[in-house]
N, C-alpha and C positions, 0 to 999 in steps of 0.2 A: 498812546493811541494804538488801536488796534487796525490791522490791514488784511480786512474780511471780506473773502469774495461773496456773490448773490447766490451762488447754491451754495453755503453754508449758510449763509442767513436765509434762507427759505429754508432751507431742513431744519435750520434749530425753531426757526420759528413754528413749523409743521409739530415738531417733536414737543413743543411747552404748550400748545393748545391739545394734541391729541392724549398727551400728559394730564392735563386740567378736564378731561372731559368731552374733548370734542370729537366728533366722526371724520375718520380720515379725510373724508370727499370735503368735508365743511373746512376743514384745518389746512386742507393744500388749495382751500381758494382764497381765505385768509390770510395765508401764509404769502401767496402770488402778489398779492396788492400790497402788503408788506416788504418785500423784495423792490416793487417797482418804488415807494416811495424811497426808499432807501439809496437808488439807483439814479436816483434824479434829485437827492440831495433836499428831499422833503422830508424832514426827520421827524415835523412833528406827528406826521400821519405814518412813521415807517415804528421802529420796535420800541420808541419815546409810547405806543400803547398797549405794548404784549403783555407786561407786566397787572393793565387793568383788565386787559382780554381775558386772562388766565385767573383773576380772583374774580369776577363774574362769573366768568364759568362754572369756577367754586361752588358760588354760592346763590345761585340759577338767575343771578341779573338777566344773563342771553344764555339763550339754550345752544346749546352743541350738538342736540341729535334728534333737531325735528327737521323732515321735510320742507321746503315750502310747496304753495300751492298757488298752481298758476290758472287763471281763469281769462277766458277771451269772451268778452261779456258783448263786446260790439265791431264790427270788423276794423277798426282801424283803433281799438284801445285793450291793452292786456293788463292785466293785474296779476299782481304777485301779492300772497299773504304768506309775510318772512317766519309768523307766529313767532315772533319774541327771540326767530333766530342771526343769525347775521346777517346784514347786510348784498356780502360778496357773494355768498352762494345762492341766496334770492333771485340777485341778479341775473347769475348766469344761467337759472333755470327759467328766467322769463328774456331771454337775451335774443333765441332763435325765433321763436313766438311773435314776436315785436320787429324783428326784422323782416320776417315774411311778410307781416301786416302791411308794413312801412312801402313794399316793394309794392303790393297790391293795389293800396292804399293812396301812396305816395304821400301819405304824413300818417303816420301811427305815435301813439302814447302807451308807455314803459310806467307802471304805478307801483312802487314797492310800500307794502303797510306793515305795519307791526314789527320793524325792523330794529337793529341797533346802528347806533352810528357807523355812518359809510366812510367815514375819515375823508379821504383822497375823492372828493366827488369827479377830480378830470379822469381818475383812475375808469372811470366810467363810461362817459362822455368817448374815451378815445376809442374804448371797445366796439363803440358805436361806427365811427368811422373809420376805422381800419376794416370795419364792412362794408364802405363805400356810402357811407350815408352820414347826415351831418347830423352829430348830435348835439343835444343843450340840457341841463340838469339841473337839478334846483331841490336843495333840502332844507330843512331847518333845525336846530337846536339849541340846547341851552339857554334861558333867555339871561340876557346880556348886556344890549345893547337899549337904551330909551330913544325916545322919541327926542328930536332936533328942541334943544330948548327942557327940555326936561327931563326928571332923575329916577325916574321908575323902569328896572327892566320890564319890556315889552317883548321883544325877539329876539332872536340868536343870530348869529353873526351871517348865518342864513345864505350861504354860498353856493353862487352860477357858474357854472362849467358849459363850456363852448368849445367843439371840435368840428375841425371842416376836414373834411377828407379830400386829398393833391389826386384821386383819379386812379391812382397806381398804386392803391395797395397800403401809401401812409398818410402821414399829416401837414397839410398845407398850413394850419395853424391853431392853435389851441389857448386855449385862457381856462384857470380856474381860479376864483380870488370871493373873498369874503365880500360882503356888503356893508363890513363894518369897517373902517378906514385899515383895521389891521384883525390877523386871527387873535382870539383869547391866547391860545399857544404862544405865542411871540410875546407876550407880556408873562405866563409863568414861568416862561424861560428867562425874563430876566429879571423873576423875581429870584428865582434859582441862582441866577449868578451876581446877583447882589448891584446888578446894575442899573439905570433910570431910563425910563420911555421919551419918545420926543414928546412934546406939546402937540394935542392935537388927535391924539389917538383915544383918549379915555377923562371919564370927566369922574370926579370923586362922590362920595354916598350924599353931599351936597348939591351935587348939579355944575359944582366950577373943574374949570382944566387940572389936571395935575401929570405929574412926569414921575410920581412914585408909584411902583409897579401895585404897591399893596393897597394903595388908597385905591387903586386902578380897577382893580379885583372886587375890593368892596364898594364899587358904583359899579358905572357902568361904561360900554364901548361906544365910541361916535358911531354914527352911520359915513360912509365911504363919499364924499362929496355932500355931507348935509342933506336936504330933505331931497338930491338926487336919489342918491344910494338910499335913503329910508324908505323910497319908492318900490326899491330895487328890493327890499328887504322886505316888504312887504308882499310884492308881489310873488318872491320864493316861497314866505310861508303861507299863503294861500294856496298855494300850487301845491304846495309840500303838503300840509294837512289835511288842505280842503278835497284834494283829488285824489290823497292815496286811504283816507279814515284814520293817518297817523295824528297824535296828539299836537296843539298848540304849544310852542316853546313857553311860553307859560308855564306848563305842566310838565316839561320834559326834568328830572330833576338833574344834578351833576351827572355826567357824563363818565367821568373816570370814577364814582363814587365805588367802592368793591363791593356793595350790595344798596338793598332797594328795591324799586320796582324797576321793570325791564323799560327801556327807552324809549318806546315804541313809537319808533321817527318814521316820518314817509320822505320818501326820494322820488321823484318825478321828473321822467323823462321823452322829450321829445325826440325822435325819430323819424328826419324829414329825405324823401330820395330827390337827387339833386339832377335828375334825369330830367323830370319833369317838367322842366322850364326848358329843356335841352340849347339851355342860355347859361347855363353857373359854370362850368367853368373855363370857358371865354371871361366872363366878367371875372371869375377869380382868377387868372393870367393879367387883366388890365391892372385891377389893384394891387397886385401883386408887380407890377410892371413899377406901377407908380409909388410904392415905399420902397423902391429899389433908386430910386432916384438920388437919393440922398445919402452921402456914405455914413454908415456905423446904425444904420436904421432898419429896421426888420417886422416881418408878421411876430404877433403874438406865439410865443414856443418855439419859433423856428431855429434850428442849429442848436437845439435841447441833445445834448448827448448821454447814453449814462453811462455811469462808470461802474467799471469792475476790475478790481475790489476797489470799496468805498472804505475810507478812514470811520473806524467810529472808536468812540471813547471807550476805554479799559472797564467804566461802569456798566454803560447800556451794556456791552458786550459780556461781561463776567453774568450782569443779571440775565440776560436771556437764557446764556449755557445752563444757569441756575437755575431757571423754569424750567428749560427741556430737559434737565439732570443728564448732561451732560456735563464730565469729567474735562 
């Protein structure tokens, strides 16, 4: 194991995108949401994808040196066209835009199109509320996951991200989780390490349960609570597709694949000011009152700390330096 602080792993990671083609400005905002996953012990969103970042790049799956373009079509909804480029830099140039809105407004909509995978969608979400505003997020990809009862991928694992902001600056509470009882990630992880899934997460190319990761792969993911979460799942990729012009997970093809067509995922987000009701956070005090009742019990993220330097494996680590050709 390696014992890597967050500014080397944001610079190397900065150094193997701007290596593969990317514009500084696009590679240190990539780079930023890489560091955070990493920091909070989210590996499948942190350098577990520098390695496809950087042969995309290659080989123009996601462009590294276009603009995006931000349009404010209605007062209270912004759009971002990412044109096929990342995610993260999308965002942050439709981030002030959507906030002003939001203030004016008191509920604005954040629509990124043409984008590539946003990996960390809380990575998002919290940006929102560490502006004092509560945000909720909703993408789609890959499809994955079938229908309650049946064996045809329909949607992607299609994950919501919710962040409330405590008033002062941070976060009262936060959630980011799939819609499918587990991420895809968490099962080629242990197809990787040679180990077996519980019951319950993934049903085989048949339509019955299995606990082999490989059969797992070649069917398909539950939805998170049965026809709840297929609701839940549904509803993201409506929101995700239908509101930003990004593609149906249908169409989205592999995700890490190192060429192909570009992903071109939408992410969709709500932007609500909590002024408004000049009631939220009193009522976030009482609820907040009341799962404190109970000892060992907590808001969703609370007492999230990150660490620096974080443990990472001799591989991830050797390969990244290897991207950023670094010695």
């Amino acid at each position: 194991m390696a014992l890597v602080s967050l500014a080397d792993i944001e610079s190397v990671t900065r150094k193997a995108l701007e290596k593969h083609g990317a514009l500084p400005w696009i590679a240190g905002d990539v780079a930023r949401a890489v560091r955070k996953a990493e920091a909070v012990g989210n590996r499948i969103c942190g350098l577990y994808y520098l390695e496809s970042y950087c042969l995309q790049l290659t080989s123009g799956r996601v462009k590294g040196t276009v603009d995006p373009i931000v349009t404010h079509p209605r007062p209270g909804a912004v759009s971002v066209d990412a044109c096929f480029g990342f995610a993260q830099p999308a965002f942050s140039r439709g981030l002030p835009v959507a906030v002003a809105a939001a203030r004016d407004c008191g509920v604005a909509s954040l629509a990124i199109g043409h984008a590539h995978t946003c990996t960390s969608l809380g990575y998002f979400t919290e940006q929102i509320a560490r502006k004092g505003l509560i945000g909720m997020g909703f993408t789609n990809a890959s499809p994955i996951v079938a229908a309650p009862g049946g064996k045809t991928r329909v949607i992607g694992t299609n994950p919501i991200a919710f962040s409330v902001p405590d008033g002062k600056g941070g976060l009262a509470m936060q959630f980011d989780q799939s819609t499918s009882t587990v991420a895809l990630g968490k099962i080629t992880m242990a197809k990787a390490a040679g180990q077996r899934i519980p019951e319950g997460w993934a049903v085989d190319a048949d339509g019955q349960p299995t606990t082999d990761p490989e059969a797992a792969i070649a069917g398909s993911l539950v939805s998170l609570g049965g026809y709840k979460g297929w609701g839940f799942g549904l509803m993201a990729e409506l929101l995700a597709a239908g509101l930003t012009g990004g593609v149906v997970s249908r169409d989205v093809k592999p995700l890490k694949a190192p060429d192909g067509p570009p992903h071109d995922l939408g992410q969709y987000y709500l932007l609500m000011d909590p002024d408004v009701s000049g009631a939220f956070f009193d009522r976030l005090r009482q609820v907040q009152e009341g799962v404190a009742l109970d000892e060992g019990t907590r808001m969703p993220g609370q007492g999230k700390e990150e660490s620096d330097p974080v443990d990472l494996s001799d591989a991830i680590w050797d390969q990244a330096r290897s991207l950023a050709g670094v010695a």
